[in-house]
C-alpha positions in Angstrom: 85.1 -110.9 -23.2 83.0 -110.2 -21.6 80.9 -110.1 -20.5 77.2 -112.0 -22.7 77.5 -110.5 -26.4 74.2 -108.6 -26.2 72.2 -108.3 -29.4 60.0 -107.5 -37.8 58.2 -105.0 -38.1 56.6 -104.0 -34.9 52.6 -103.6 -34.8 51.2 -101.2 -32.2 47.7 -102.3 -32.7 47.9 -104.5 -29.6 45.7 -107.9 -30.5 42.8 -109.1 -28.6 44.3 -111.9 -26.7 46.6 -109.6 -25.4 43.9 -107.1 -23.3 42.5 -110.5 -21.8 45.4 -111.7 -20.4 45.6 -111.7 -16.8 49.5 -111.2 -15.3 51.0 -113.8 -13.6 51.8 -111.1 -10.7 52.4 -107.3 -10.9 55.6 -106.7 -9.0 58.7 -104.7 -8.1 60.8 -107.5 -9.7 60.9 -110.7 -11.9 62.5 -114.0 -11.3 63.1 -116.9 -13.7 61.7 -119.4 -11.0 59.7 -116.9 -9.1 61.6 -116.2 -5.8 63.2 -113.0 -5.1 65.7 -112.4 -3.0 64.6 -108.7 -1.6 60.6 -108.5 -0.9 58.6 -105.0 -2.1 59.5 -102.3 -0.4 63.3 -103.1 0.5 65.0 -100.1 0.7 68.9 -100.7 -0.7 70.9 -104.0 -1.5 72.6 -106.1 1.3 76.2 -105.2 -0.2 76.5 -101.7 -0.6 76.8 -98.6 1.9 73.6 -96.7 1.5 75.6 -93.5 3.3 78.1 -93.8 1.2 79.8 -90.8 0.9 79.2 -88.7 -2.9 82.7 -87.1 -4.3 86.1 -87.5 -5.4 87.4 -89.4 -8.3 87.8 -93.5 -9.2 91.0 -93.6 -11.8 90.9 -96.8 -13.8 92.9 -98.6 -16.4 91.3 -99.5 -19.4 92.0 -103.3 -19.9 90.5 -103.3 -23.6 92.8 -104.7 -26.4 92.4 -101.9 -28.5 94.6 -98.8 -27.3 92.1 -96.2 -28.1 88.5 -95.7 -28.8 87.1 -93.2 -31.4 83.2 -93.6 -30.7 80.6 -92.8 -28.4 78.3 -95.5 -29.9 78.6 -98.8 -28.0 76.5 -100.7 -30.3 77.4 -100.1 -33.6 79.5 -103.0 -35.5 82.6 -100.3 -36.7 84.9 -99.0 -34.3 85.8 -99.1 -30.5 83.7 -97.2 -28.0 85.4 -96.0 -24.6 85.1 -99.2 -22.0 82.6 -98.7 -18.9 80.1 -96.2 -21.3 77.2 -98.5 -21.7 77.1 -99.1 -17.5 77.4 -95.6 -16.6 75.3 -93.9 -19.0 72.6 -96.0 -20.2 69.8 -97.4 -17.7 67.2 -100.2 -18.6 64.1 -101.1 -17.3 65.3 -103.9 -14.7 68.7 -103.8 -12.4 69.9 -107.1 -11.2 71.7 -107.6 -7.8 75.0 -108.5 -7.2 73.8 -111.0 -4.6 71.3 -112.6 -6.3 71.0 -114.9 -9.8 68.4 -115.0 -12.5 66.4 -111.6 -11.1 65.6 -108.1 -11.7 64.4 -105.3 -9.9 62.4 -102.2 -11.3 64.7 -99.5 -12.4 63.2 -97.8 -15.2 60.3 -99.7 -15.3 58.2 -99.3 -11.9 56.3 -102.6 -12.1 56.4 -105.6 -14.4 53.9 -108.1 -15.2 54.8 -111.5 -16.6 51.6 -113.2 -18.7 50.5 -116.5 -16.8 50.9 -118.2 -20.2 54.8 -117.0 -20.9 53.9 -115.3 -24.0 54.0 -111.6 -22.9 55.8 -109.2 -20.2 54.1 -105.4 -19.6 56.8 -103.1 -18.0 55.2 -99.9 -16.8 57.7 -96.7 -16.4 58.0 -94.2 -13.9 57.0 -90.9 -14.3 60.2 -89.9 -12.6 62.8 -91.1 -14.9 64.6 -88.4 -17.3 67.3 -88.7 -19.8 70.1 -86.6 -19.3 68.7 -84.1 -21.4 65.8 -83.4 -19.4 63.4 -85.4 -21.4 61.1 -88.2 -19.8 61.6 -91.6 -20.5 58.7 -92.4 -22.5 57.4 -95.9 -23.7 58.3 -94.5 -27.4 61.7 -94.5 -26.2 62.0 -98.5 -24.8 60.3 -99.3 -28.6 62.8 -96.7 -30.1 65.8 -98.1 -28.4 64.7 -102.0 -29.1 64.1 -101.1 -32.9 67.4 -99.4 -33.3 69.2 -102.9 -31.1 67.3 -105.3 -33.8 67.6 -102.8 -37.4 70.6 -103.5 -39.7 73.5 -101.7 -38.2 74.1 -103.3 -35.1 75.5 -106.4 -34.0 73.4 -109.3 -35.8 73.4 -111.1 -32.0 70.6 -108.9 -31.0 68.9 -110.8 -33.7 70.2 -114.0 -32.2 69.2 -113.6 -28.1 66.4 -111.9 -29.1 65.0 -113.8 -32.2 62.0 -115.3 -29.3 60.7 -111.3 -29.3 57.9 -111.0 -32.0 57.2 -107.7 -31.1 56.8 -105.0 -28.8 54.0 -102.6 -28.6 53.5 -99.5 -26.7 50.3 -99.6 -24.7 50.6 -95.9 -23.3 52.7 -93.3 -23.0 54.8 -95.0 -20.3 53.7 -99.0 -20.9 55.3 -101.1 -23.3 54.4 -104.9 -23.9 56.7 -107.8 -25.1 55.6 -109.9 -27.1 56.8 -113.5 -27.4 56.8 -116.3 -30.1 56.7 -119.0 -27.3 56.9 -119.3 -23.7 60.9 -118.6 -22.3 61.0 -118.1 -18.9 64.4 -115.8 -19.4 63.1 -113.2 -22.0 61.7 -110.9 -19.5 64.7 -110.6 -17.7 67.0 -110.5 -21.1 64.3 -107.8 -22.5 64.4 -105.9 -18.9 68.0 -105.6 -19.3 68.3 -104.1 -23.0 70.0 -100.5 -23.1 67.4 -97.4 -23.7 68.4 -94.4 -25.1 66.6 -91.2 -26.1 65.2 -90.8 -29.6 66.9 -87.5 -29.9 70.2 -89.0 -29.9 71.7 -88.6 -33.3 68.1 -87.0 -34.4 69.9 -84.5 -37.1 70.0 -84.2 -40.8 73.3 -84.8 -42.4 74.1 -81.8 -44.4 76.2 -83.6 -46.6 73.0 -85.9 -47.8 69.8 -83.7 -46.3 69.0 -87.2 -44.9 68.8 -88.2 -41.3 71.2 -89.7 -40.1 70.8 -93.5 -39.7 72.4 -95.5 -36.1 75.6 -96.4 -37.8 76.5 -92.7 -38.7 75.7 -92.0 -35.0 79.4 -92.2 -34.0 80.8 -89.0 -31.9 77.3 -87.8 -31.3 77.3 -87.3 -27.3 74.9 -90.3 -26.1 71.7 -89.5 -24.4 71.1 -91.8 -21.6 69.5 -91.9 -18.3 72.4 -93.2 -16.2 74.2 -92.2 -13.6 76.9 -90.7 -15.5 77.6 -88.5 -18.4 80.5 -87.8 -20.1 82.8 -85.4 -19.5 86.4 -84.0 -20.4 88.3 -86.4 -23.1 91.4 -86.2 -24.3 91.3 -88.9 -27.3 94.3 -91.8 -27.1 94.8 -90.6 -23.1 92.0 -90.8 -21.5 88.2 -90.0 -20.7 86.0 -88.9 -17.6 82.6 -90.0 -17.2 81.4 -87.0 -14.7 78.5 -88.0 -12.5 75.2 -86.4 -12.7 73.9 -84.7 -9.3 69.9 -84.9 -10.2 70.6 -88.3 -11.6 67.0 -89.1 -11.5 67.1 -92.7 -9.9 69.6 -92.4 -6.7 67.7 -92.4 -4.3 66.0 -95.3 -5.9 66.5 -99.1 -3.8 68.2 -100.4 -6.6 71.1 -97.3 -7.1 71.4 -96.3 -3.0 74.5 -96.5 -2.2 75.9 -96.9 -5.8 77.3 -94.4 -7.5 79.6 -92.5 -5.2 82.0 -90.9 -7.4 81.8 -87.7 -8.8 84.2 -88.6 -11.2 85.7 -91.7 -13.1 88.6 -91.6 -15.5 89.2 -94.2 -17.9 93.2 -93.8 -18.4 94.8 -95.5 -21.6 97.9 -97.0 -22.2 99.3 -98.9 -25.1 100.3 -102.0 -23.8 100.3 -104.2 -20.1 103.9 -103.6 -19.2 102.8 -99.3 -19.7 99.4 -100.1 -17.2 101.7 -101.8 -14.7 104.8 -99.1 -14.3 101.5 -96.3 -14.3 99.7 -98.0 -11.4 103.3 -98.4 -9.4 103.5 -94.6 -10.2 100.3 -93.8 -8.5 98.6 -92.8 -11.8 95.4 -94.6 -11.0 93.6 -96.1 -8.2 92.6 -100.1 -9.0 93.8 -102.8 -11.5 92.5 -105.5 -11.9 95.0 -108.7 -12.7 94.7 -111.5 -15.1 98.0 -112.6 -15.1 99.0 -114.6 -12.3 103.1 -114.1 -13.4 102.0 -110.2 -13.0 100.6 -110.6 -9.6 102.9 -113.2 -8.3 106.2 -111.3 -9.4 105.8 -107.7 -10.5 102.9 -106.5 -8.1 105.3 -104.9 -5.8 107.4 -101.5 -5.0 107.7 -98.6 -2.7 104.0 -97.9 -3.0 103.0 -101.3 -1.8 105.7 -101.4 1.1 104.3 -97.9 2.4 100.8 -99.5 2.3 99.5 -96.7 -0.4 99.0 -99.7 -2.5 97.1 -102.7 -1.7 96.7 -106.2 -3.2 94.1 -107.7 -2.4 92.2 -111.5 -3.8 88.4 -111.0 -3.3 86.8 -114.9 -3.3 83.6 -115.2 -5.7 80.7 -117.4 -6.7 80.4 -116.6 -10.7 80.7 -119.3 -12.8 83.8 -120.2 -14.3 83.1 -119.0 -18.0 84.4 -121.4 -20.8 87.7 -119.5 -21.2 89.3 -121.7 -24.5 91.1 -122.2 -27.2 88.6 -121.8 -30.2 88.6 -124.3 -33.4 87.2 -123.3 -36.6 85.8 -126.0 -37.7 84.7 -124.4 -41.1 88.1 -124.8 -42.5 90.1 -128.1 -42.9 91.2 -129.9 -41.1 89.3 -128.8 -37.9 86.3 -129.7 -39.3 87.4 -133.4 -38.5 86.6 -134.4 -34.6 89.2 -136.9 -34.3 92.1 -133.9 -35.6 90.1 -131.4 -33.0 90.4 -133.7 -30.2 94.0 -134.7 -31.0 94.8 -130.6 -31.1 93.5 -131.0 -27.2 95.5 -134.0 -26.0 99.1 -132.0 -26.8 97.9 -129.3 -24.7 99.9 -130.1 -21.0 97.9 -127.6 -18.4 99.2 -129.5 -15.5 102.7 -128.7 -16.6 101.6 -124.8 -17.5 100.3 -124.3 -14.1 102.8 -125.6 -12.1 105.6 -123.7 -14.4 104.0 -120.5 -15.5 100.5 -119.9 -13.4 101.7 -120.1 -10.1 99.1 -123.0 -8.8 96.6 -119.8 -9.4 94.5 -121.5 -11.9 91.5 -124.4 -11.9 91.0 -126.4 -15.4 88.0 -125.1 -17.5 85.8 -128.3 -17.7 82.7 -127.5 -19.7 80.3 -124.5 -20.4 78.8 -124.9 -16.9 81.3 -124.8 -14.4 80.6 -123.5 -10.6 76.6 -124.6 -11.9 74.0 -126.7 -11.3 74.0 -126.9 -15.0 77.5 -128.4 -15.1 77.1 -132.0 -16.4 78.3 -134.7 -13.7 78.5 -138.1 -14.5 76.4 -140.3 -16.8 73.7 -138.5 -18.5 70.2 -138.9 -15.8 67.3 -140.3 -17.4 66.0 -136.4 -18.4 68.9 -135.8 -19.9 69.1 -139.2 -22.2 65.3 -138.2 -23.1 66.8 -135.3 -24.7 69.6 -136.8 -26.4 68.6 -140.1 -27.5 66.5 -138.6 -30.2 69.5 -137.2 -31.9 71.9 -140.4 -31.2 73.4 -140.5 -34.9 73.8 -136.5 -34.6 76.1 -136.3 -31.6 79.5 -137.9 -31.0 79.1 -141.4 -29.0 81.0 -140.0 -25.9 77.8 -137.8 -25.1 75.9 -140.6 -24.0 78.8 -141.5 -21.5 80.6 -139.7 -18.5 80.5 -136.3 -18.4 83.7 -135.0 -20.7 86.9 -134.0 -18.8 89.9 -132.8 -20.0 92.8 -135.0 -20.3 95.4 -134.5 -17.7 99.4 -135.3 -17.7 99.0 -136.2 -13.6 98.3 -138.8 -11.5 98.2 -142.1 -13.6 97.9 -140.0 -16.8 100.7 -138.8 -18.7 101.7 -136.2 -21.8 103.6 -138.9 -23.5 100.6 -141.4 -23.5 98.7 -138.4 -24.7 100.3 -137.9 -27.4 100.3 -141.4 -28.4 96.6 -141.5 -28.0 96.6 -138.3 -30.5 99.3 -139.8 -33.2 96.4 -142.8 -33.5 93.5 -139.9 -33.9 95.7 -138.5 -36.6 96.7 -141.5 -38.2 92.7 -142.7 -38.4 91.4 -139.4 -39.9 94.4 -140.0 -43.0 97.4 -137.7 -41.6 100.4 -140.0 -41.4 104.5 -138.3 -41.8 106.3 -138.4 -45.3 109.2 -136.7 -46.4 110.2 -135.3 -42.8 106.2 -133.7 -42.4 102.8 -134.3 -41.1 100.6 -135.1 -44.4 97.4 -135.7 -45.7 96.5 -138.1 -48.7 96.9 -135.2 -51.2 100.4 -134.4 -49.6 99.8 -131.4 -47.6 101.6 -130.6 -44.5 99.7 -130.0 -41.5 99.9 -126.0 -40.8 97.6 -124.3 -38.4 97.3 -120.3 -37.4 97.0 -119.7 -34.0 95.5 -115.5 -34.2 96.1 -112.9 -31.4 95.9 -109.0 -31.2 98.8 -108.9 -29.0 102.3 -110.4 -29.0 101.7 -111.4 -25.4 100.0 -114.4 -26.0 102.8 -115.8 -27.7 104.5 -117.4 -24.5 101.2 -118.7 -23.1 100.5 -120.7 -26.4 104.8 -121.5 -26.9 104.5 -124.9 -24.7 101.1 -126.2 -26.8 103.1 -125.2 -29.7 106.3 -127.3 -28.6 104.5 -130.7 -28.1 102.1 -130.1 -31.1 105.4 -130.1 -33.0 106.1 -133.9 -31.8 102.9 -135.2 -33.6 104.3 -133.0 -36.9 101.8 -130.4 -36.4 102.8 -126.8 -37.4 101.0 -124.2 -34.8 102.4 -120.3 -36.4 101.7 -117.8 -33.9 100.2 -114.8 -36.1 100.0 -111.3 -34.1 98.1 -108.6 -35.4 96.9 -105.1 -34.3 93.3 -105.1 -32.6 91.6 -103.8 -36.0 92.7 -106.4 -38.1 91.8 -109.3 -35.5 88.3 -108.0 -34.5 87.7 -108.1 -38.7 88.9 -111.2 -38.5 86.9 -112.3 -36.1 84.0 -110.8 -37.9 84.1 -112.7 -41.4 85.4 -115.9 -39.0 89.1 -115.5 -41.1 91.2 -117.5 -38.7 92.3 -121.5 -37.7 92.7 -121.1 -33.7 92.1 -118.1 -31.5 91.7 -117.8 -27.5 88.2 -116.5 -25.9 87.1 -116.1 -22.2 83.4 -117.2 -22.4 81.5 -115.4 -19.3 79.9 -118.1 -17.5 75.7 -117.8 -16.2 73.8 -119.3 -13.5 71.1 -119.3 -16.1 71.8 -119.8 -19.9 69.6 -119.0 -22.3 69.2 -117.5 -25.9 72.5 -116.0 -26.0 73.7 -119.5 -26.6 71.8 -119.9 -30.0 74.6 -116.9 -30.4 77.4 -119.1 -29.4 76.6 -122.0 -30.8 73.8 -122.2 -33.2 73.4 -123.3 -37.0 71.9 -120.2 -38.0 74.7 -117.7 -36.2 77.2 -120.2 -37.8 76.3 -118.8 -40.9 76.0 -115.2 -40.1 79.4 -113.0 -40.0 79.5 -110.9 -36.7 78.2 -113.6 -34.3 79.2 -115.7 -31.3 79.7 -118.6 -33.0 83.3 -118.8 -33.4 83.7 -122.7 -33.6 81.3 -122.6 -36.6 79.0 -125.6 -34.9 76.2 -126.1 -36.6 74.5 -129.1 -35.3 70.4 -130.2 -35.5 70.5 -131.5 -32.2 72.7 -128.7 -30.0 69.9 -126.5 -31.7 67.2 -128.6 -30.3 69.0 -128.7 -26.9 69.2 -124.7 -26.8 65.6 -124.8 -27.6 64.7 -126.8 -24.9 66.7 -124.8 -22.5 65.1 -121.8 -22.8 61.7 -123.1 -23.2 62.0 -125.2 -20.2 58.9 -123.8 -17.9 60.4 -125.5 -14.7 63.7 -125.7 -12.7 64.2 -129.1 -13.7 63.5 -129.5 -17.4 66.0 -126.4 -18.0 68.9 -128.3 -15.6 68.8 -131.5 -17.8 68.2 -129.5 -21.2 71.4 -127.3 -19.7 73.4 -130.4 -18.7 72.7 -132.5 -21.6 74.1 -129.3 -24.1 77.2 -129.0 -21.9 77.8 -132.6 -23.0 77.3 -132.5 -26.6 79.1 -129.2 -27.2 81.8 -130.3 -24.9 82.4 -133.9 -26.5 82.7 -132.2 -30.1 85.6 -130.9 -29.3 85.1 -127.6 -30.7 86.7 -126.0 -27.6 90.2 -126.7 -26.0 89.4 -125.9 -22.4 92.0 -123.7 -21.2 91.7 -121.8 -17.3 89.7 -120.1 -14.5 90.5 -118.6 -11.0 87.9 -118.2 -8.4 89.1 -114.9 -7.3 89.2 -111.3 -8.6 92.9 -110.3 -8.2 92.6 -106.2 -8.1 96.0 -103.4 -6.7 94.2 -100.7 -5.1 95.1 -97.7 -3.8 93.7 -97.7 0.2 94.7 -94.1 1.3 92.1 -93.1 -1.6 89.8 -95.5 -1.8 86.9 -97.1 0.9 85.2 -100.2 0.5 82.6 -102.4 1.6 83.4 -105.1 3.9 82.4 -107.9 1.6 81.8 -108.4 -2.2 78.6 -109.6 -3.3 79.7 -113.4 -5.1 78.7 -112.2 -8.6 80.3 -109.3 -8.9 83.5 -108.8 -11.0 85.9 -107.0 -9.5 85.9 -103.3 -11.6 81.8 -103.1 -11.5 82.2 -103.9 -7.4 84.0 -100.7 -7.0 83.0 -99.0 -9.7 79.4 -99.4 -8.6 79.6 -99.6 -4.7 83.2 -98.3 -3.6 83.3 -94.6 -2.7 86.2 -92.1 -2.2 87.9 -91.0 1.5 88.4 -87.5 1.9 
């Protein structure tokens, strides 16, 4: 997924209390705890090539669900836009490192001031940044392009992450001012790293209406960002080129040397994985990156790879794990019963799936946190029990002991014992077998849908399915085409789907997204699972309020425990490498990847081509 699912009236009469306030610094950069990696002045990340070679073209695979796109307009609700636009065409005013968590460095913005009391951050823009159309980027654009983020037809999780924002006011014609509700030491990097765009773009009258057009009639209208990238030739259900821009105003800028490097990048699109696979042993495209460890155990091979055109290669990383899971709703019955939700999880043998399907190439999900200091460990430390114990009789008991794990069918644990444990969590919340079925009191059989947009997922889920079926559950795979599911998705119509949660060093609001009352409530958002519980609120609160290191580590740890112990997720898998076929007679390469890189923004930001 992912990677973090982005997403008032504004005053420009800038209050008094404002004009006093003195910055906490005025720097090339902002950090949630204050240290930065590269000191004023550096001259180009540790990880790229900063005489990298310019040229040649980058042919990738799209790995999107959908088989097609048919808009331009990433951030609109309706339709699919073409994957990679928003990194290659749209700048914002802070750049993050690929070395480096919970910073950003001046991109469009040329120095930003964080408030000493956490309620504001001024951003000031240089006078050399342009939009592809020649225009300057102008503080009326940042309040433009923030506006249009938080108005009514884009995603409601702009809302969500950025519900802290009360405002933001243009100072001068290149200084805009945030201003926040309450201190959060992560809004000025999640504000720094919003999308601008030019207010020309999709600035016409619609001659059917006379009116101008409003952002969710912006659809095929050609973007105007200040990237490195524009779009070029397109050939709709084949493919697109985003062709790169020569006076891209920012490359010789510390934060873009040595990124970059190909004049051109073609998104190629194919209809299905088995298609992508046969086109990369072809030598149709240059780099795939592989999910599926059967894939890359047993079907990554051919004449290309034996000559050495093709290369496979597993790059180790440092991201977090993400929460990759199966997802419960628990608005419908009978997943809104804990003791049915955590049953669902003691059928699921991944001990058994990894040994038989997975190759060994996969790690157990075990909370939100993992690869963290905010993973919980343990028993809850006396920080983290201040935080729960008010909300005792909201949260499950087993938050206030060990940290959860998932159950595991090795060592001195076992799937039949397991299951034994889940008949007796069935049997206590009223499901008991009658005439040949699982039933409840009223007599209905117990029949969940398990939803996916491709028929793929069907022999992943087959061996959950097969022991759910000895406790008298029903689990009907349901595949539909990638329309239908994302609407699905939308208006929360569904019992059971899978989602790979991107993981961060440093939560924050986005998680109000993922799991919060109010986004439980509101169709479009994160929050799948439909939890909507008093204290997790509180707990997200806390998080991103926390104004030191360790206040935000307990508040983190102490939500890992109470989301995890509801049970709302089934933990499924992660892997702690990028697995990526390449072609090496085309393509050159750093030595090393930075450890928070994923694999297709490592090349497609730092590799370069060979002549």
């Amino acid at each position: 997924m992912t990677f973090l699912r982005a997403c008032l009236c504004f005053c420009l009469v800038l209050p008094a209390w404002l004009m006093v306030s003195a910055p906490v610094w005025a720097a090339h950069g902002y950090a949630i705890w204050g240290e930065l990696k590269y000191p004023a002045g550096f001259t180009h990340f540790d990880y790229v090539n900063p005489q990298a070679p310019k040229g040649g073209e980058l042919r990738l695979v799209s790995n999107l669900r959908t088989s097609t796109f048919d808009k331009y307009n990433p951030f609109t609700l309706r339709g699919s836009a073409p994957a990679y636009l928003s990194n290659l065409m749209f700048d914002s005013l802070l750049s993050g490192a690929l070395d480096e968590n919970g910073a950003g460095y001046g991109l469009l913005a040329e120095d930003v001031q964080a408030a000493p009391d956490g309620l504001s951050v001024t951003f000031r823009l240089r006078s050399t940044a342009r939009f592809h159309n020649g225009d300057p980027v102008l503080a009326a654009d940042v309040k433009h392009s923030f506006d249009t983020l938080m108005g009514p037809h884009t995603s409601p999780v702009y809302k969500t992450i950025l519900a802290e924002v009360a405002g933001l006011d243009v100072l001068d014609e290149r200084t805009v001012r945030y201003r926040f509700r309450k201190p959060n030491r992560e809004l000025p990097l999640t504000v720094g790293g919003l999308p601008v765009f030019s207010r020309q773009w999709g600035n016409q009258i619609d001659p059917k209406t006379g009116q101008r057009k409003t952002f969710d009639q912006v659809v095929t209208d050609i973007p105007i960002g200040s990237g490195p990238y524009r779009i070029g030739p397109v050939n709709f259900g084949r493919d697109i080129t985003y062709v790169r821009d020569p006076a891209y105003w920012a490359r010789d800028l510390p934060v873009r040397r040595g990124t970059a490097n190909f004049d051109r990048i073609t998104v190629k699109i194919y209809k299905d994985n088995t298609a992508r696979l046969e086109a990369l042993k072809a030598g149709e495209f240059d780099l795939m990156r592989f999910f599926s460890a059967g894939d890359w155990a047993r079907r990554v091979n051919g004449r290309r790879f034996d000559s050495g055109e093709l290369v496979k290669g597993e790059f180790q990383h440092r991201l977090p794990t993400g929460f990759q899971s199966y997802v419960l709703n628990t608005r419908r019955p009978p997943l809104d019963d804990i003791r049915v939700r955590q049953a669902l999880g003691l059928a699921l043998d991944y001990e058994w799936m990894n040994r038989q399907m997975f190759y060994g190439a996969y790690q157990r999900v075990r909370g939100l946190f993992g690869n963290t200091d905010c993973s919980a460990q343990g028993l809850p430390s006396p920080a983290e029990l201040a935080l729960l114990e008010p909300w005792r009789t909201q949260l499950p008991a087993a938050v206030f002991g060990p940290a959860y794990a998932p159950p595991r069918t090795d060592g001195d644990q076992s799937l039949r014992q397991n299951l034994r444990q889940a008949q007796a969590l069935l049997r206590e919340a009223g499901w008991t077998v009658r005439d040949g079925a699982l039933r409840n009191a009223q007599g209905k059989p117990f029949v969940l849908e398990y939803l996916d947009s491709a028929e793929v997922g069907a022999r992943v889920v087959a061996p959950w399915t097969r022991n759910l079926e000895k406790l008298g559950v029903q689990l009907r795979f349901r595949p539909v085409d990638f329309a239908l599911y994302q609407q699905r998705l939308r208006t929360f119509d569904f019992d059971i789907i899978s989602l790979a949660y991107g993981g961060t060093s440093t939560p924050g609001a986005e998680y109000a997204d993922l799991f919060g009352s109010q986004a439980a409530r509101t169709e479009d958002s994160g929050n799948h699972t439909g939890l909507a519980n008093p204290a997790v609120d509180a707990l997200i609160e806390r998080m991103t309020a926390a104004s030191d290191r360790a206040s935000f580590t307990a508040a983190c740890r102490a939500l890992d425990r109470a989301v995890s112990h509801s049970h709302v997720l089934i933990p499924q898998w992660s892997a702690t490498t990028h697995r990526m076929a390449y072609n090496a007679w085309r393509l050159a390469r750093p030595a090393q990847m930075p450890p928070y890189a994923s694999g297709e923004v490592w090349a497609i930001d730092t590799w370069w081509a060979k002549p």
